[in-house]
C-alpha positions as CSV (number, residue, x, y, z in Angstrom):
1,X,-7.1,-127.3,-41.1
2,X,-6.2,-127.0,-44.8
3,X,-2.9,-127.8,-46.7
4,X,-1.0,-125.5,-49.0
5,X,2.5,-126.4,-51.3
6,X,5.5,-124.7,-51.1
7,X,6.8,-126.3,-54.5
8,X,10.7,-126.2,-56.1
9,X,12.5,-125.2,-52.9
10,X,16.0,-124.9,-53.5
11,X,18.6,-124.9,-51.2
12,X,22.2,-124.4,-51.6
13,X,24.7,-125.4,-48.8
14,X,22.1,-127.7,-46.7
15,X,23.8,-129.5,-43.8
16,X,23.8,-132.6,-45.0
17,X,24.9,-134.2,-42.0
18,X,21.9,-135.5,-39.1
19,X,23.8,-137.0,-35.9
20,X,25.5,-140.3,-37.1
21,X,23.4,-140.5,-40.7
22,X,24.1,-137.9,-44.1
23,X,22.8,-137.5,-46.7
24,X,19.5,-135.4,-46.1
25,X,18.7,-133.2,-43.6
26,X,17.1,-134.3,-40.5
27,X,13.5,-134.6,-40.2
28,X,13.7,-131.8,-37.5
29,X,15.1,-128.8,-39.8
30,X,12.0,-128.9,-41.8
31,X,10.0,-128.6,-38.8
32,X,11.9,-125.8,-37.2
33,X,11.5,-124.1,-40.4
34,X,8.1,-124.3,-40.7
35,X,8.0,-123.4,-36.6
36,X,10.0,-120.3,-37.7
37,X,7.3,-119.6,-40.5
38,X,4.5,-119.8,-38.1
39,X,5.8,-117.6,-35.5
40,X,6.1,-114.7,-38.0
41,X,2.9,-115.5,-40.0
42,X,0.8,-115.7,-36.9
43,X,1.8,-112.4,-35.9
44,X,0.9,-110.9,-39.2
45,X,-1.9,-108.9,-40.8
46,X,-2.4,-112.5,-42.4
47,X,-3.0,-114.8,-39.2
48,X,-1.6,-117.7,-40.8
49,X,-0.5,-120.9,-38.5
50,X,1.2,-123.6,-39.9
51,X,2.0,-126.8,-38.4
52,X,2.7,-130.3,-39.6
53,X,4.8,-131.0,-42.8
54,X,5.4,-133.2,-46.0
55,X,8.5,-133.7,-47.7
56,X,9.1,-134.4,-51.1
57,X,12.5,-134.4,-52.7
58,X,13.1,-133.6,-56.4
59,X,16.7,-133.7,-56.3
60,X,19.9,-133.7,-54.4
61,X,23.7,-133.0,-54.2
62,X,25.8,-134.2,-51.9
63,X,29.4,-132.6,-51.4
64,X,31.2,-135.5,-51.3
65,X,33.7,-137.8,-53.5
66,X,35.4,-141.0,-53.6
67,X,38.7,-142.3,-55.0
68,X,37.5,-145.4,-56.0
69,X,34.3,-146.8,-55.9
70,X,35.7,-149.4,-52.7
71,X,36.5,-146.4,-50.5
72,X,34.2,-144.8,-47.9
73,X,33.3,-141.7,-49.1
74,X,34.4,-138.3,-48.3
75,X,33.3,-134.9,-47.6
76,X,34.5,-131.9,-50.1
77,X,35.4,-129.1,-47.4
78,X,35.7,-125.9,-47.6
79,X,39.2,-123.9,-46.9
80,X,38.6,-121.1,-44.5
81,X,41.7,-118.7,-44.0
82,X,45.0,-119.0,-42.4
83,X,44.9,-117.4,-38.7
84,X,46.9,-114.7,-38.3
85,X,50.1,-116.7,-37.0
86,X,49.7,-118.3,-40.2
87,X,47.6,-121.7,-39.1
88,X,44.4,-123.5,-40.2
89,X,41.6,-121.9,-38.1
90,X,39.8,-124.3,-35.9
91,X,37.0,-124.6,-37.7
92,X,35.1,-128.0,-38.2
93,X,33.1,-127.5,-41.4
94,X,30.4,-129.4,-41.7
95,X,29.3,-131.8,-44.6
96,X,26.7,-129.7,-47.2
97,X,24.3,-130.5,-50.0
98,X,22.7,-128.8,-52.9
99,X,18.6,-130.0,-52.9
100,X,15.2,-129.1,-54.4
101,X,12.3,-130.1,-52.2
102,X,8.6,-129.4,-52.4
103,X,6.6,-128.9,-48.7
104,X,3.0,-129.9,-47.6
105,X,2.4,-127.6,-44.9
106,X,-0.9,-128.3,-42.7
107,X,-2.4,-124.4,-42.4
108,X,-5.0,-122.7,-40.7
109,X,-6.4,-119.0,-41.3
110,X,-5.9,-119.4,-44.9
111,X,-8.7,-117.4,-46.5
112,X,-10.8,-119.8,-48.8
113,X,-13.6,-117.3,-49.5
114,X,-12.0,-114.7,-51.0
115,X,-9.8,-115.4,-54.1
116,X,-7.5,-112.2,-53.8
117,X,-6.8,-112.5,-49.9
118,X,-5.6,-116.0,-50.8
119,X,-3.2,-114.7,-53.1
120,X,-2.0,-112.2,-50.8
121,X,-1.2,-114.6,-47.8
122,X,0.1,-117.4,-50.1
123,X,2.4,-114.8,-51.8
124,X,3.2,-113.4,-48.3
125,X,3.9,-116.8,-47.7
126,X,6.3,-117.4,-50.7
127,X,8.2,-114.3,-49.7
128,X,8.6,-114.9,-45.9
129,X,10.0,-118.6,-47.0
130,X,12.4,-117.2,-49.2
131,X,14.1,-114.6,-46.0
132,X,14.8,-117.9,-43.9
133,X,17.6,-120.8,-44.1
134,X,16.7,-124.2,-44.6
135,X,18.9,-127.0,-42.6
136,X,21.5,-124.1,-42.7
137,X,21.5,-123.5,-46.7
138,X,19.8,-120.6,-48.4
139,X,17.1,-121.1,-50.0
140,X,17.7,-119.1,-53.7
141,X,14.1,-119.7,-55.1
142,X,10.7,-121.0,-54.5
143,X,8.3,-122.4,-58.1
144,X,5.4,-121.5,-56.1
145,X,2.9,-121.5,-53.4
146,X,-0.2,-122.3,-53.5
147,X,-3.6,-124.8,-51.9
148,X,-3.5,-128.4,-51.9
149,X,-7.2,-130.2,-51.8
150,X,-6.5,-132.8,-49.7
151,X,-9.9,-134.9,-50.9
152,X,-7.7,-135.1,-54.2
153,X,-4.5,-135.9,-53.0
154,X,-2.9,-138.4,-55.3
155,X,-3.6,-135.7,-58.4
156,X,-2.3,-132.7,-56.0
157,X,0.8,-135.3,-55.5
158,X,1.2,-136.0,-58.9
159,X,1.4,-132.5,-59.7
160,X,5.2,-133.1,-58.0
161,X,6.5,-135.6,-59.5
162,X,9.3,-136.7,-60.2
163,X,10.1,-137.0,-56.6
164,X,10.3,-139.2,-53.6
165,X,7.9,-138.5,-50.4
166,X,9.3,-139.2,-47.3
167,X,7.0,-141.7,-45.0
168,X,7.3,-142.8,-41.2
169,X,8.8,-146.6,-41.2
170,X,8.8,-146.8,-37.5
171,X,7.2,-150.2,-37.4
172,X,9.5,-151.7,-39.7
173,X,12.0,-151.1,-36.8
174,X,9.5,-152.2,-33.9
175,X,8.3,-155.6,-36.1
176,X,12.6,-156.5,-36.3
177,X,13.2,-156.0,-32.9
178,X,10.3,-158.3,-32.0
179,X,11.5,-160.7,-34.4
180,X,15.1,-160.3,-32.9
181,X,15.3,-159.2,-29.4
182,X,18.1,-157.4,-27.4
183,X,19.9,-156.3,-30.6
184,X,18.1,-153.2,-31.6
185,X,21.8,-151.0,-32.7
186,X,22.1,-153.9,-35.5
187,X,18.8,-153.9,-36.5
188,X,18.4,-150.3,-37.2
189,X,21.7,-151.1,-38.8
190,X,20.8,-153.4,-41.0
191,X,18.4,-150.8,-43.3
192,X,21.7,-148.7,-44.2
193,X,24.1,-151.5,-44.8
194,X,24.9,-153.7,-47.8
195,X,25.4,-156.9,-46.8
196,X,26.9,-159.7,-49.0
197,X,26.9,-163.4,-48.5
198,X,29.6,-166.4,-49.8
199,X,27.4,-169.0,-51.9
200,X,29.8,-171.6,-52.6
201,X,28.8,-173.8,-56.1
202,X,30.0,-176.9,-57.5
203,X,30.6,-176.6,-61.5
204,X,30.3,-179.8,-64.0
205,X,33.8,-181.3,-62.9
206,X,33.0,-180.7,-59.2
207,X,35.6,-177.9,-58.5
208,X,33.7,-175.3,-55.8
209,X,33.1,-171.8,-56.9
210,X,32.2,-169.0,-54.7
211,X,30.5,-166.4,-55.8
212,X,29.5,-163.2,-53.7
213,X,25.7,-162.4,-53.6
214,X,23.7,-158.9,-51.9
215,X,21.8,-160.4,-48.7
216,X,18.2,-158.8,-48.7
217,X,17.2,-155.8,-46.6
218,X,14.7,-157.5,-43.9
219,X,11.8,-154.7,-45.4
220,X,11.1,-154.3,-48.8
221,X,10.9,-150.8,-50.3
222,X,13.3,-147.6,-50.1
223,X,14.0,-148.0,-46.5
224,X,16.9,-144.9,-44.7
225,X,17.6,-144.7,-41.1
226,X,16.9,-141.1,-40.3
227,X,17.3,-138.9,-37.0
228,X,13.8,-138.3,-36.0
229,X,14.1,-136.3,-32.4
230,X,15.8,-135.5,-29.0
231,X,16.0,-137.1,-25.6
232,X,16.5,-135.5,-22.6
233,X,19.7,-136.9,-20.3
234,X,19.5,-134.6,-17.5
235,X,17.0,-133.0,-15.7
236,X,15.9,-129.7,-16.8
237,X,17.9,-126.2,-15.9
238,X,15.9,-122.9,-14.8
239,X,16.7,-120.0,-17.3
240,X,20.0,-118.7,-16.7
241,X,21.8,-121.2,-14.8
242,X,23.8,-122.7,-18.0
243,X,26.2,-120.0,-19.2
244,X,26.8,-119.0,-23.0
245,X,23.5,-120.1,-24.2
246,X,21.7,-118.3,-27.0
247,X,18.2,-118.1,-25.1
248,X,18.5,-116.7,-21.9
249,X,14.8,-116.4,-20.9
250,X,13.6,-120.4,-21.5
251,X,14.5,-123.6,-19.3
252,X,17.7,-125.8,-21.1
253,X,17.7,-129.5,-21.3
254,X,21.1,-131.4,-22.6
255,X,19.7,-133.7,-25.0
256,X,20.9,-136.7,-27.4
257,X,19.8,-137.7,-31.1
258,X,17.0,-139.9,-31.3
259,X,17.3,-142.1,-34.6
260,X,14.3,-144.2,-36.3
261,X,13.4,-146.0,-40.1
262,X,12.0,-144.1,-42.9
263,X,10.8,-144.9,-46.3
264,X,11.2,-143.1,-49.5
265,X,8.2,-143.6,-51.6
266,X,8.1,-142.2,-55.2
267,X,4.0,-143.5,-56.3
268,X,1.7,-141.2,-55.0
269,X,-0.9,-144.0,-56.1
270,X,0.6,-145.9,-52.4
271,X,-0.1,-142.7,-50.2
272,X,-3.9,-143.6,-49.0
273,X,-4.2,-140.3,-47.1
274,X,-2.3,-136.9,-46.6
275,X,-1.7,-137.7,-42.9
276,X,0.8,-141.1,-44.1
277,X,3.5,-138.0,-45.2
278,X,3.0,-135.5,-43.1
279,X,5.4,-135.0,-40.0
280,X,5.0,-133.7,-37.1
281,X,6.5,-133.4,-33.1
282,X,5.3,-135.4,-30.7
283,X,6.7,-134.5,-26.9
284,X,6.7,-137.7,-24.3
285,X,8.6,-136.8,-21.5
286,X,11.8,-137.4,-21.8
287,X,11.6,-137.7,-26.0
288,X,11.0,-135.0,-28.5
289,X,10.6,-136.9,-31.8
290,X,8.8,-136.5,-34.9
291,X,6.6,-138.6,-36.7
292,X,3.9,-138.9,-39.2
293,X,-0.1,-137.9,-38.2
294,X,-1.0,-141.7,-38.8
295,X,1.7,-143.3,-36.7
296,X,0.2,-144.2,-33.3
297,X,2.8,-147.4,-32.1
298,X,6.5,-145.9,-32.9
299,X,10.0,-147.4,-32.6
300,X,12.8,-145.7,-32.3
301,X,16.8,-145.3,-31.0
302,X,18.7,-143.3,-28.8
303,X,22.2,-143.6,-28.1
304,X,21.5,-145.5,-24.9
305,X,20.7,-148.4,-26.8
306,X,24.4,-147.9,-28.1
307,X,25.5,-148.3,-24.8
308,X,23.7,-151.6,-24.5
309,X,24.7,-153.0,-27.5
310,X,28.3,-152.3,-27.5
């Protein structure tokens, strides 16, 4: 299995909105993209199958403001047109983001012993990438694409810098709920939110002051929650028993969001090996998650454990 780079991926009009999180696409959308890749590349002349995936992000654009810096923010929607009697349609647009991205894409068939049948699957590559979506945006150009040497992978990754590689925290979130039992919605809670705390101080003629001061995160480093996966909530349908579906020929399972703890980390110097960034599905029976090759123990959320909490 070798590794090849699609590098400079932009995307205009990403969903930018994964379950209850925003402000990146969901760790899934990559990997369906790369699924998509695969089925096509597979079937070509080139016999290319791709697999597992890195993400590095160079840049991003949320479609959102704020008033003030004290409000929430808010999502800058589109207007769609007036219905015919003259009425907003009933459309819920969704929240988007422009982003530029580079991918590590695990690869197998790629020809290493010829130079020119190289090029010509890595540009077929290059090209196919460029006819799909990305987390629903379109994807208006691609630098370029070509092999990674994974025995050198901190130069390969410094070859894409400036950016941030996102890394499976998982055990962040199954070290805090050992530490604090029973309250796992809080805990995954507590790497997105910013938490103050009152420190009251007596000056030099005794009078208390308080002063406001950021609590720290429980982790240390660039810690997101992120929505990792699916679980199954009902047993599975045979093919054609659920109406208005899109595939009629597979099996359909209602499923709900599966949410975990991921780390941004911008030094390729702390990334000991390729498989510490590269994502891939793992299916458990009910859960269809994602994670990182080098992640064995995992921890993660569904909304059951909203149930529980609340």
């Amino acid at each position: 299995m070798g590794y090849l780079v699609l590098k400079g991926v932009s995307i205009a009009n990403a969903n930018a909105i994964s379950g209850i999180t925003w402000g990146f696409p969901a760790i899934s959308h990559f990997l369906g993209f790369i699924h998509a890749l695969s089925r096509k590349a597979i079937n070509s002349e080139h016999q290319l199958t791709l697999a597992g995936c890195g993400i590095i992000c160079h840049q991003h654009q949320v479609h959102c403001y704020r008033n003030t810096p004290y409000e929430p923010y808010a999502f800058a929607l589109t207007r769609n047109p007036l219905t015919k009697e003259g009425k907003s349609a009933p459309i819920v647009e969704e929240g988007r983001m422009h982003l530029t991205v580079s991918l590590i894409i695990e690869c197998d068939g790629l020809n290493t012993a010829s130079d020119q049948t190289k090029a010509k699957q890595l540009n077929y590559l290059k090209q196919l990438a460029q006819q799909h979506k990305l987390a629903g945006g379109v994807i208006t150009n691609i630098d370029d694409c070509y092999q990674l040497d994974p025995a050198q992978h901190k130069r390969e990754l410094r070859k894409l810098l400036p950016g941030f590689m996102l890394a499976d925290a998982s055990q962040c979130l199954a070290d805090l709920n050992a530490s604090i039992p029973n309250n796992t919605l809080q805990n995954w809670l507590d790497f997105s939110a910013f938490k103050y705390v009152c420190e009251v101080n007596k000056n030099e003629e005794g009078e208390e002051q308080v002063s406001w001061q950021r609590a720290a995160k429980p982790f240390a480093g660039y810690l997101v929650p992120v929505q990792i996966g699916y679980k199954k909530i009902a047993p599975t349908l045979a093919a054609g028993q659920v109406a208005n579906v899109r595939d009629t020929q597979s099996p359909v399972s209602f499923v709900e969001s599966v949410y975990s703890v991921a780390e941004w980390i911008g030094s390729p110097s702390r990334i000991s090996n390729l498989s510490d960034i590269i994502w891939q599905y793992r299916y458990s029976d009910p859960f269809y998650v994602c994670h990182t090759t080098s992640v064995v123990a995992t921890q993660f959320m569904s909304s059951d454990d909203f149930d529980d909490d609340f």
